[in-house]
Structure formats: C-alpha cells, structure tokens
C-alpha positions as CSV (number, residue, x, y, z in Angstrom):
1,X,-5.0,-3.3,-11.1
2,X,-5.9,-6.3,-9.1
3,X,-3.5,-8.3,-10.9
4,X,-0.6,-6.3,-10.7
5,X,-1.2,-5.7,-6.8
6,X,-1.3,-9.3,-7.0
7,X,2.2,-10.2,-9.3
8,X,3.9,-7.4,-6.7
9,X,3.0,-9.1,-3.8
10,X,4.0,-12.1,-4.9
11,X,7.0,-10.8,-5.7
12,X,7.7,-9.3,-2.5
13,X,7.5,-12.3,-0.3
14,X,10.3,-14.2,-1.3
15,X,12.4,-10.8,-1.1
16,X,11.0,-9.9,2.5
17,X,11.9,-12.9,4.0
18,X,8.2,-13.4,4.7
19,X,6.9,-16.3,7.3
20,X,4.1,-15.1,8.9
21,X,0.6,-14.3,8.0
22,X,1.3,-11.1,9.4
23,X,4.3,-10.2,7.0
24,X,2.5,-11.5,3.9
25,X,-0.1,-8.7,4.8
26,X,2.8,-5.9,5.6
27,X,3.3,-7.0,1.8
28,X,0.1,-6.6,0.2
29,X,0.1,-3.8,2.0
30,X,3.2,-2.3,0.6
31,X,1.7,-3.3,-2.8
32,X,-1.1,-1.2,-3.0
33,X,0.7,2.0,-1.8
34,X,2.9,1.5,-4.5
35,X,0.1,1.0,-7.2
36,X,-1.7,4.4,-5.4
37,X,1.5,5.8,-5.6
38,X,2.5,5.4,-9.3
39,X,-1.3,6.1,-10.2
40,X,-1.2,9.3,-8.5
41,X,-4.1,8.7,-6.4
42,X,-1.6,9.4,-3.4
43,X,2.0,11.3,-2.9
44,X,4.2,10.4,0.2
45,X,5.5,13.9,1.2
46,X,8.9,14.1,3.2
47,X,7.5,14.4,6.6
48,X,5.6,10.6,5.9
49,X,2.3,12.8,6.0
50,X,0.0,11.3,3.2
51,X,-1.6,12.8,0.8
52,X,-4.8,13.9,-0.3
53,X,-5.6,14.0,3.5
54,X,-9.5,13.6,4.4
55,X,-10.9,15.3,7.5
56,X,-11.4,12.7,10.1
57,X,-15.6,13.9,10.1
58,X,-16.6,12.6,6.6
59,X,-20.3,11.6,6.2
60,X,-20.2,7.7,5.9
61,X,-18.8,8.2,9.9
C-alpha cells in the first residue's frame, strides 16, 4: 500500500504542475483517497459527503 501511494504520487507531480511543498502534499493527498477509494475503505457520494462518516464524539477525543 505504501508503495503504490508512493509510485502515484510520484506520478502526480510532474502532471500537476507541482512547485511548492504545499502542492506536493495536495498530491499525496490525492494519492491516498484514491487507494481508500479503490479499496473500498471509502465512497465519494455526489454531494462530496464522505463516507463511512464517524460521529464527531468518538472515544480517542
């Protein structure tokens, strides 16, 4: 998993146009909702509302 959130982000830079620290973390970012997303840990519905959603009280809060 790591590796492959790795190869994507490195293949996302050149394709952003990245040139900041900032955009090479928008990137990794990216990565690893798409991994989450092709794993089915989470689904991007049509109103941008992620899911499984958690209730903002959880007990590590």
């Amino acid at each position: 998993m790591f590796d492959w959130i790795n190869e994507l982000t490195k293949a996302l830079i050149p394709v952003s146009a990245v040139h900041t620290q900032r955009q090479v973390e928008t990137a990794r970012r990216r990565a690893v909702e798409t991994w989450l997303q092709r794993n089915g840990v989470i689904t991007i519905t049509q109103n941008k509302r992620v899911l499984p959603s958690f209730p903002e009280k959880t007990p590590h809060n």
